[in-house]
C-alpha positions as CSV (number, residue, x, y, z in Angstrom):
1,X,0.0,0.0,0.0
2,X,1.0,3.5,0.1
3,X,2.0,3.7,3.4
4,X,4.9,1.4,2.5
5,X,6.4,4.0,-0.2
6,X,6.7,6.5,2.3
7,X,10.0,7.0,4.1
8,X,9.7,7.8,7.8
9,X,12.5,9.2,9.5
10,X,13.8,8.3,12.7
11,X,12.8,10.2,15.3
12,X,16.0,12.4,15.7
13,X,15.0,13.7,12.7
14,X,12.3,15.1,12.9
15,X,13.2,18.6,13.6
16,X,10.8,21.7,13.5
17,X,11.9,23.6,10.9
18,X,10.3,27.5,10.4
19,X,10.3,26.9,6.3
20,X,8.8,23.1,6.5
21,X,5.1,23.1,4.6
22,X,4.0,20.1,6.6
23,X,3.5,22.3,10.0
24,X,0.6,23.9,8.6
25,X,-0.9,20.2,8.6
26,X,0.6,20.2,12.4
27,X,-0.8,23.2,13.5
28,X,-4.4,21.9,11.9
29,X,-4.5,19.0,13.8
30,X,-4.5,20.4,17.1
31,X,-6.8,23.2,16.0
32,X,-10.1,23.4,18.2
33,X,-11.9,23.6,14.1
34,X,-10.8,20.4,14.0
35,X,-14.1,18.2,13.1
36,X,-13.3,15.2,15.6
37,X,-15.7,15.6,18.2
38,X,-13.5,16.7,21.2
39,X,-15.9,19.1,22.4
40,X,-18.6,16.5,22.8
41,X,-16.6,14.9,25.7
42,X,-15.7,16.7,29.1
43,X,-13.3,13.3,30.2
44,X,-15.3,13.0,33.2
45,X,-15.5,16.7,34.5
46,X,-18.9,16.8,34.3
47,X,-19.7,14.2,36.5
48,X,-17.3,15.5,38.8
49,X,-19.0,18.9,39.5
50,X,-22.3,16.8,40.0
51,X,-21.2,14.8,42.4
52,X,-19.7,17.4,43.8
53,X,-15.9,17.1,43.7
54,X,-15.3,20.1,41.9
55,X,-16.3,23.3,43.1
56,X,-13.9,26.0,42.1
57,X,-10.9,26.9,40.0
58,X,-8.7,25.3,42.4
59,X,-10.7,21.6,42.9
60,X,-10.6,22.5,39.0
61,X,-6.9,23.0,38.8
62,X,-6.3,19.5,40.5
63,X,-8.8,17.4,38.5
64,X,-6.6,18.8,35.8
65,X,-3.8,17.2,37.1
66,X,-4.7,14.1,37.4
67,X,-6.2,13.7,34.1
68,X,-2.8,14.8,32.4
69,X,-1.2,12.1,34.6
70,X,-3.7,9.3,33.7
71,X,-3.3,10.5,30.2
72,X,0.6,10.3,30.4
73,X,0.4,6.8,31.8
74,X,-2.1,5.5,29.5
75,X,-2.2,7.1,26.1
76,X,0.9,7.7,25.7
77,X,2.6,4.5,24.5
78,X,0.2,4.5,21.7
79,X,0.6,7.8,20.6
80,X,4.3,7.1,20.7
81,X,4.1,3.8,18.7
82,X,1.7,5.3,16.2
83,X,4.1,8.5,15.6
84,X,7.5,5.9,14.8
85,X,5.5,3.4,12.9
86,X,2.3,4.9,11.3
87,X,1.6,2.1,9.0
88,X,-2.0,0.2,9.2
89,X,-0.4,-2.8,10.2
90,X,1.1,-0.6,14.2
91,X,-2.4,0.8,14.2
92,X,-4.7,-2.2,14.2
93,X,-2.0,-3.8,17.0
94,X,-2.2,-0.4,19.1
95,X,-6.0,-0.6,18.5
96,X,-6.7,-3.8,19.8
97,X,-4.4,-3.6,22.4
98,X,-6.1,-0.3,23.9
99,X,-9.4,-2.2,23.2
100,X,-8.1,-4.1,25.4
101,X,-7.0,-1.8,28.2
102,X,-10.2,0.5,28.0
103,X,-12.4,-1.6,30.8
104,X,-14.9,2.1,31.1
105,X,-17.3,1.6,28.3
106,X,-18.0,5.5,28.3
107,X,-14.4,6.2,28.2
108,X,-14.1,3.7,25.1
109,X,-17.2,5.0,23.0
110,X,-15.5,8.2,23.1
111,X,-12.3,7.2,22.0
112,X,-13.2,5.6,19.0
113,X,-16.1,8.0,18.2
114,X,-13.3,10.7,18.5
115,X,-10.6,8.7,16.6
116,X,-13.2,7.3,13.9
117,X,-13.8,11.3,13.1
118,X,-10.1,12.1,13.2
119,X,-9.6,9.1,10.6
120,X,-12.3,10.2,8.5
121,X,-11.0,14.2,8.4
122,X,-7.7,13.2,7.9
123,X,-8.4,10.4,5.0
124,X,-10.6,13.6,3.4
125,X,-8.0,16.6,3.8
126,X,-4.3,15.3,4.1
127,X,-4.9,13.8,0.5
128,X,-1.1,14.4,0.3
129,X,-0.6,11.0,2.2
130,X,-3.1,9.1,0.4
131,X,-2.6,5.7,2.9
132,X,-4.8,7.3,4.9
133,X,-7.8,6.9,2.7
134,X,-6.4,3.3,1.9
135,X,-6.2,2.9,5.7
136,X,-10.1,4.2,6.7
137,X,-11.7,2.2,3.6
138,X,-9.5,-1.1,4.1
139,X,-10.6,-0.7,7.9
140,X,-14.2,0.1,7.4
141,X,-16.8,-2.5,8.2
142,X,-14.0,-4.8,10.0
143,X,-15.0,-5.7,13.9
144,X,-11.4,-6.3,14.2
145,X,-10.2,-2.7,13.8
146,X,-11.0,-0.2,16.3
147,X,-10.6,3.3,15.7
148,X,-8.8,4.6,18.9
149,X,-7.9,8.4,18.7
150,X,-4.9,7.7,20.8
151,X,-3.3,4.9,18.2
152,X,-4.6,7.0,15.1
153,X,-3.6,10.4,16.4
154,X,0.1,9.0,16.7
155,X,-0.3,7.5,13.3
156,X,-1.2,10.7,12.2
157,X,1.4,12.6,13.8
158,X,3.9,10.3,12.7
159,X,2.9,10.9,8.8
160,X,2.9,14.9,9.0
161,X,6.9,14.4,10.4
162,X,6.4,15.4,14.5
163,X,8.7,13.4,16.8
164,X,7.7,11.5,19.4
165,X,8.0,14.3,22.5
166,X,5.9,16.6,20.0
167,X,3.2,14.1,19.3
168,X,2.8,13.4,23.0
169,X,2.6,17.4,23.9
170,X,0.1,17.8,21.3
171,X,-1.8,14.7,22.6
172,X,-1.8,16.8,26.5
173,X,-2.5,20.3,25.0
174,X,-5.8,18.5,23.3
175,X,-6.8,17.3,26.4
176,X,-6.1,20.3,28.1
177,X,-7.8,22.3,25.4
178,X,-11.3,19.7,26.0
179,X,-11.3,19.9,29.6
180,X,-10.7,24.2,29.6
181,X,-13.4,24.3,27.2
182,X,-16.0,21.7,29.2
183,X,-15.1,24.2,31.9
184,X,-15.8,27.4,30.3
185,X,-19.5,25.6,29.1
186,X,-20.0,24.6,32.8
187,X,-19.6,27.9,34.1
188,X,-16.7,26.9,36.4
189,X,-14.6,30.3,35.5
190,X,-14.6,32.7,33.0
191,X,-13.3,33.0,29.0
192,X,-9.9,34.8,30.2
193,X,-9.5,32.6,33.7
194,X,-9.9,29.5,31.8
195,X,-7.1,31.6,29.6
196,X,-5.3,31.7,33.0
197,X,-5.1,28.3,33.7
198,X,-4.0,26.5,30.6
199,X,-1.3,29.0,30.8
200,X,-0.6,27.8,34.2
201,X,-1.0,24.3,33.6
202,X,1.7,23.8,30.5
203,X,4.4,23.3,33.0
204,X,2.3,20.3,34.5
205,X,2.0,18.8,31.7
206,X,5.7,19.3,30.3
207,X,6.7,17.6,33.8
208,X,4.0,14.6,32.7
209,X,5.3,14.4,29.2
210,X,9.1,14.0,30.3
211,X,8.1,11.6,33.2
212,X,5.8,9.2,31.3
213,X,7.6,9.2,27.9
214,X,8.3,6.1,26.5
215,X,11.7,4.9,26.3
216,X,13.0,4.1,23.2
């Protein structure tokens, strides 16, 4: 298939470079205009402020915390994976294998709801790595294949040229993003407070992404 003509680079590499054309693809994937559904999911904040465990921005700030470190711990692996092998044959292993993992049904309806979307906008608008497309249709229909956002967000990563330590910060400033937003909607602080605390809460998740990064 396609995937196989395309030469990935090892992970050294892949350096940001200010003249490279593929970061506008980078910078669109963790855009919040992003048609994957992200919004749709508040990663278990809402039930936390209705049973009461969140009440203000600093109950808020903590929750936070802890879902960066569960992120870390879990997710990453499989965005790792997916960024230094995106071929369809590492994403239907990472797939079933987080299948696998997921025991919260909730928690795995919105993963591949979420990664089923980002498969489908990346197969329609990166038609510059057309494996993608091959990937979705060859997938499509099979019970076998589960369509993760962790596993295909790596895979995606891996394809646009992001390293490893980039794909995993982009994973955490998504979730950040989601949560700030479910937030915002819930009226637990303001548009420039929930400003306020993503700013606040990068060097959290820098710490995370250093401590729970894969080794090689």
């Amino acid at each position: 298939m396609e995937c196989d003509q395309i030469e990935i680079s090892n992970d050294s590499d892949r350096l940001a470079s200010a003249d490279c054309p593929l970061q506008w693809s980078e910078w669109q994937l963790i855009d919040s205009i992003l048609l994957t559904g992200g919004f749709a999911h508040s990663l278990g904040l809402e039930a936390a402020v209705q049973c009461c465990i969140i009440s203000g921005p600093e109950d808020l700030r903590t929750y936070m915390v802890h879902v960066l470190e569960n992120t870390g711990s879990l997710l990453f692996p499989f965005v790792y994976f997916g960024t230094m092998s995106p071929t369809i044959e590492t994403w239907h292993e990472l797939g079933k294998t987080l299948d696998a993992t997921l025991t919260n049904e909730v928690s795995r309806k919105a993963s591949t709801s979420q990664g089923s979307a980002l498969m489908r906008v990346a197969a329609t608008v990166c038609t510059e790595f057309p494996c993608l497309k091959t990937m979705r249709d060859t997938s499509l229909g099979s019970r076998a294949v589960a369509f993760h956002h962790a596993s295909i967000f790596g895979i995606i990563c891996g394809l646009i040229g992001l390293n490893s330590g980039t794909s995993e910060r982009a994973c955490m400033f998504i979730t950040i993003r989601d949560i700030i937003y479910a937030a915002t909607r819930l009226n637990l602080l303001g548009p420039l407070g929930a400003a306020m605390l993503q700013h606040q809460i990068a060097p959290v998740a820098e710490t995370v992404e250093k401590m729970e990064r894969p080794q090689s």
